[in-house]
C-alpha positions in Angstrom: 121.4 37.5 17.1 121.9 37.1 20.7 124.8 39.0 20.9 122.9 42.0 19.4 120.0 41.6 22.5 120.5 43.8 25.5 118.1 43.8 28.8 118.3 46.8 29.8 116.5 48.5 32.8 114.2 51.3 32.5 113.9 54.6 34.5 112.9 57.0 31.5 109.1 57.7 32.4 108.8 58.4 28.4 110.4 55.2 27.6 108.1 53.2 30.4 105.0 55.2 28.6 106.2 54.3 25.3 106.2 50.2 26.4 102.4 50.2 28.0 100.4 52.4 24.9 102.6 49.2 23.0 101.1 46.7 24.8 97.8 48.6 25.9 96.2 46.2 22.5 96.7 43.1 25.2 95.4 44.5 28.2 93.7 48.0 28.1 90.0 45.9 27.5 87.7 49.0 27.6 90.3 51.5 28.6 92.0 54.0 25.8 95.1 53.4 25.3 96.2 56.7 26.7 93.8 55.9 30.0 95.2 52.3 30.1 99.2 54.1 30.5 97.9 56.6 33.1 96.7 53.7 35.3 99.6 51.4 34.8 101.9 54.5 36.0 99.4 55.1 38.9 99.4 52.0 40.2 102.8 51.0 39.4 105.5 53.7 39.6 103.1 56.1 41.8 101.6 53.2 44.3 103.1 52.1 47.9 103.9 48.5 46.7 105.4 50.1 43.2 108.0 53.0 44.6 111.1 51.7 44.2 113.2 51.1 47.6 116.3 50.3 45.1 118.7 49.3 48.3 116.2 46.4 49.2 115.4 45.3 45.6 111.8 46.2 46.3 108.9 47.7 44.0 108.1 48.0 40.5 111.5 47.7 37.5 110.6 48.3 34.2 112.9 46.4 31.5 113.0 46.6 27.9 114.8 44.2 25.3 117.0 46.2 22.4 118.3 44.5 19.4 121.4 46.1 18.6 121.2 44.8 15.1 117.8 47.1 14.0 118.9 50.3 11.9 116.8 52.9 14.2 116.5 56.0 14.7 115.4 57.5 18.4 115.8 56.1 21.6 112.3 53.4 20.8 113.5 52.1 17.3 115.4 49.2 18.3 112.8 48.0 21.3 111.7 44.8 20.5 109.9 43.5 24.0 109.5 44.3 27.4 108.6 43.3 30.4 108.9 44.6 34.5 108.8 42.7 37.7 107.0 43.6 40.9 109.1 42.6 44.0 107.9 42.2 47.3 108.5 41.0 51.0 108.1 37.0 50.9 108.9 33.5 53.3 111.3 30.9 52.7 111.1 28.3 55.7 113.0 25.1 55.2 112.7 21.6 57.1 114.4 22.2 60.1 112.0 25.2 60.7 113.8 28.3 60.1 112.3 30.9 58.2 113.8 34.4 56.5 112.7 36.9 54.7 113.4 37.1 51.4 112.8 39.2 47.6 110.1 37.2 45.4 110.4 38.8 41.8 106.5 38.3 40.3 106.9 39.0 36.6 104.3 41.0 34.9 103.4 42.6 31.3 105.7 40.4 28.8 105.3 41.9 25.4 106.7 41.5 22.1 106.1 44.3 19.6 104.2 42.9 17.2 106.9 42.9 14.1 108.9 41.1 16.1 106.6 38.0 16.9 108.0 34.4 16.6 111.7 35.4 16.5 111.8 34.2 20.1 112.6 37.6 21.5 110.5 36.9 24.9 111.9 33.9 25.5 115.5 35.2 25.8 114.3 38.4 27.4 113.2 36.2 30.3 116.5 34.1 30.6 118.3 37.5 30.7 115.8 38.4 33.1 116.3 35.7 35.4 119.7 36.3 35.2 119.7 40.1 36.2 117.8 39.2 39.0 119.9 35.7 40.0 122.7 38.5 39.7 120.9 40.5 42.8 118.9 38.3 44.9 119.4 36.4 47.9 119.2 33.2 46.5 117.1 31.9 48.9 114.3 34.1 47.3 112.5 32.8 44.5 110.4 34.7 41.2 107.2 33.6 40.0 105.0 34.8 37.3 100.7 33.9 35.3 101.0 33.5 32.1 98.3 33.3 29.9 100.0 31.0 27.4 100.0 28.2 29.1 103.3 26.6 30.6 105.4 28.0 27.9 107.7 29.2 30.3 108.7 26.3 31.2 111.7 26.6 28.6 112.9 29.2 30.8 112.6 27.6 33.9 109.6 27.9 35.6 107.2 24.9 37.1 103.7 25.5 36.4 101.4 25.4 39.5 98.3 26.6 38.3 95.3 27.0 40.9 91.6 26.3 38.8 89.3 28.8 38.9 85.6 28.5 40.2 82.9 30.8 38.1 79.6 31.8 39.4 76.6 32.4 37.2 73.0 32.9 37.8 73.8 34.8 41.0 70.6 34.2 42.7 70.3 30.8 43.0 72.9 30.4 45.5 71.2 33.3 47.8 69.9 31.5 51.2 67.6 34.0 52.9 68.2 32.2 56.1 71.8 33.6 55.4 70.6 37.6 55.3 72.5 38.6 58.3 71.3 42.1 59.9 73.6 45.3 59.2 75.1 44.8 62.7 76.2 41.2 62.1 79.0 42.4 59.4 80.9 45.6 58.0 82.0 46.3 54.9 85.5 47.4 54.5 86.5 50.5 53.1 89.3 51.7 51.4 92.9 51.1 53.3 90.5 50.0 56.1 91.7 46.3 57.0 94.9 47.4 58.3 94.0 44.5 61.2 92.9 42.1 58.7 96.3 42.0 57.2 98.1 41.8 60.4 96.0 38.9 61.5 96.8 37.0 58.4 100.4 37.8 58.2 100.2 35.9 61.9 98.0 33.5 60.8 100.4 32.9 57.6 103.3 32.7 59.4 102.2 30.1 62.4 100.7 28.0 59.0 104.1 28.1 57.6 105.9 26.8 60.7 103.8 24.7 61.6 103.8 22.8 58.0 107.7 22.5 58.0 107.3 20.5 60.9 105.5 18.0 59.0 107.2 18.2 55.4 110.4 18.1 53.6 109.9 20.2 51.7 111.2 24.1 51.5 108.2 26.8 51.6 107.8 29.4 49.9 105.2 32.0 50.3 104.6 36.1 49.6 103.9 38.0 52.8 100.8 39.7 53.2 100.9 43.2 53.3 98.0 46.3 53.5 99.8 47.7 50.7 99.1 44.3 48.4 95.3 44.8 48.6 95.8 48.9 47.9 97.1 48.1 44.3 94.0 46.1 43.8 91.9 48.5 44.9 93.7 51.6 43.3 93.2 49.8 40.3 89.4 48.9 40.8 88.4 53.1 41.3 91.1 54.1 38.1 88.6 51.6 35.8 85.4 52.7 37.8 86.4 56.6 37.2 86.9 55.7 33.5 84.2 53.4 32.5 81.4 53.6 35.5 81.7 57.2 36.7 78.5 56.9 38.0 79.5 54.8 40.0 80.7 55.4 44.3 82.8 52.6 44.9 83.4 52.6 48.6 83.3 48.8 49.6 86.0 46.6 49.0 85.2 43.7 50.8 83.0 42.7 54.5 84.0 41.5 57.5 82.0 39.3 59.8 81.3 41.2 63.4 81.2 37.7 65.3 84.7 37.8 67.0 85.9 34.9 63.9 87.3 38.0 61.9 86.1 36.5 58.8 86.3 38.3 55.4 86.3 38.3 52.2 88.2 40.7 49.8 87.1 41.6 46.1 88.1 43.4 43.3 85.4 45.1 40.6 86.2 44.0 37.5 84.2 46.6 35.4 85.6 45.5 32.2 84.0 42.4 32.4 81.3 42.8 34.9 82.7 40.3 37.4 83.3 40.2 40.8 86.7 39.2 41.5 87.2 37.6 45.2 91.2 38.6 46.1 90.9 36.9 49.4 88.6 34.9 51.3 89.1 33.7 54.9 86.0 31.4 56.0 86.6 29.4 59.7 83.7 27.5 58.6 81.1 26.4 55.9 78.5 28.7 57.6 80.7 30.9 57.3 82.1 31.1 53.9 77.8 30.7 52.8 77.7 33.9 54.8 80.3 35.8 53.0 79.4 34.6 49.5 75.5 36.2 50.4 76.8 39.4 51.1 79.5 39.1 48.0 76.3 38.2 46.1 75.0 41.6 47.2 77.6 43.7 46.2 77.7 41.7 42.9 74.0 42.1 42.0 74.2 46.2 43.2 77.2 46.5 40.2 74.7 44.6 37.8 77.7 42.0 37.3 76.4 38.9 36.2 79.1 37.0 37.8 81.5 36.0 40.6 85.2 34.6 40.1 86.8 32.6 42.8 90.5 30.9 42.8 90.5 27.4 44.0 92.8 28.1 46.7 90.6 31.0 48.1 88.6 28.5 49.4 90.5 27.7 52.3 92.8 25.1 54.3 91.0 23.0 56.2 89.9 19.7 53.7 86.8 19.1 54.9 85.4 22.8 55.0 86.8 23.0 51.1 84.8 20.1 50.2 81.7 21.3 51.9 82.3 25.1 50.0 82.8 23.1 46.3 79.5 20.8 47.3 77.6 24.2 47.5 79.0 25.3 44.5 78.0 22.7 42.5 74.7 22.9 43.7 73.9 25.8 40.9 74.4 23.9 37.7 74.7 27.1 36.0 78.2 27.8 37.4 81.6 26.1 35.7 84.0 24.9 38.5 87.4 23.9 38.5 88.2 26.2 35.4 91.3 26.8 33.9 93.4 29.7 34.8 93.7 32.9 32.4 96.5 33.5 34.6 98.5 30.0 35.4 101.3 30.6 38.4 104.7 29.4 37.8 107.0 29.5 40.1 111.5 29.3 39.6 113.9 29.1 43.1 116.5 31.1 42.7 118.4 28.3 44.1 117.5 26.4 41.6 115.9 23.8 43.6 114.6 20.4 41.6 110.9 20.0 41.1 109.5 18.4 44.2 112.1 19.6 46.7 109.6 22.7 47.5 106.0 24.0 48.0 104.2 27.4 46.9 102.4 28.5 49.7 98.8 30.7 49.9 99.4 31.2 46.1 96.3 32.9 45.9 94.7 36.1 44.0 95.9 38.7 46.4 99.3 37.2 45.3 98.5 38.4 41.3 100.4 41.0 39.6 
């Protein structure tokens, strides 16, 4: 059979169509399954992070898997899976402290057509994956997906490194009145409005990253932060709102503490669920991070979510400050910390550096595709 499989890359706009109303049944949640296409093609193929710069390997390829062995008819009969990759701007910074810029691959939207199912078709369309892109990349880039089947790809070569997740219930018990800051002390940030946030956390990122292969021995690895990251989020956020909350003005997408720290936190609406979603925190202290989670209390409670969802990792650096953050967190017994991930990162050097040899930096929500 595997001589009948092709990987074949996809610029048809038809055939990309075809592949998401396909696998709209995993992921469209409240959307249609024509609504759930549109948004994947407006914040994929029509997005800043998604246009395609084809010289530099970066933006959003679409791939489909053929078997050559199907009697078909039409260009779609003999589709079996598909999948695409989103590739962006990342670090590589070894021992001796010098760091380049390199490709990191993030695969997304792995899908077997459901006749197909347990004939291993995904599996070998990610080893042919990995090999169109080992065919293209600097090898001293790496690709990383989130599954949501656990470490299965393993098998193809990629080491789990799953961050927990930290879910907050009963909203109101964590809100500290002491903590209600006046509408000077903060600002919310609007859309495409933290073009200086992300600047100050690319530097930020990038002295980290230096400074830490001065005391490991280990390669890093870590995406670079980039305004147009935290646009894909948000496009996404107002295509769902426009669809399923209409009502709805969505004009914050995160706050910003006016107290010279430049403290923030980034969310993302989750109106399929009713969750907030934080894409990014960045807390100098525990007073701090207290603060932010007040006023992402605020904007939960406003959306009538019920709930707030926090990556470990988003809860900073620093050891001691992270301890102090989960302490308060546990203090509601309603929440669940330390969850797993519906999304587990993996992570494969192109290199193909042995486990142990390197580290996934900031490997964080903002990072998700």
């Amino acid at each position: 059979m595997t001589n009948d499989l092709v990987l074949e890359l996809s610029t048809d706009p038809e055939q990309i169509r075809y592949t998401h109303l396909q696998n709209s049944s995993a992921w469209r949640a409240k959307l249609t399954a024509e609504e759930y296409a549109d948004r994947e093609w407006l914040i994929g193929c029509e997005s800043k992070l998604g246009k395609r710069k084809v010289d530099e390997n970066l933006g959003l390829y679409h791939f489909v898997l053929r078997d050559k062995s199907i009697a078909s008819s039409g260009k779609f009969g003999d589709i079996v899976a598909s999948c695409e990759t989103m590739n962006r701007k990342a670090w590589r910074i070894d021992p001796k402290g010098e760091l380049v810029e390199v490709v990191a691959a993030c695969i997304g939207g792995v899908f077997t057509l459901e006749p197909y199912r347990g004939k291993g078709y995904a599996c070998t369309m990610i080893s042919l994956l990995n090999r169109y892109w080992d065919e293209r990349l600097d090898k001293r880039g790496f690709m990383f997906l989130y599954s949501e089947v656990g470490d299965y790809y393993s098998r193809v070569g990629y080491e789990s490194a799953e961050v927990k997740v930290h879910e907050l219930h009963n909203l109101e018990q964590y809100r500290d009145p002491e903590l209600d800051l006046d509408v000077s002390d903060y600002h919310f940030l609007k859309y495409e409005d933290y073009s200086t946030l992300v600047e100050l956390q690319y530097k930020n990122a990038k002295e980290f990253l230096i400074s830490k292969s001065k005391q490991t021995d280990k390669v890093l690895y870590s995406l670079i932060p980039n305004i147009d990251t935290y646009t894909w989020f948000h496009d996404r956020d107002l295509f769902i709102a426009s669809k399923l909350r209409a009502e709805k003005q969505v004009d914050h997408f995160g706050v910003t503490l006016n107290d010279g720290t430049h403290d923030r936190v980034v969310w993302l609406h989750d109106w399929n669920s009713d969750d907030l979603t934080i894409v990014a925190l960045t807390a100098s202290s525990h007073e701090s991070f207290k603060k932010l989670l007040n006023l992402s209390i605020s904007e939960a409670i406003s959306c009538k979510f019920d709930s707030i969802h926090i990556w470990h990792s988003g809860l900073g650096q620093d050891p001691e400050t992270v301890a102090a953050n989960v302490k308060f967190l546990e203090s509601n017994s309603s929440s669940k910390l330390f969850q797993d991930n519906s999304s587990r990162s993996a992570i494969r050097p192109l290199d193909g550096s042995p486990l142990g040899t390197y580290s996934w930096e900031f490997n964080d929500k903002w990072c998700w595709f």
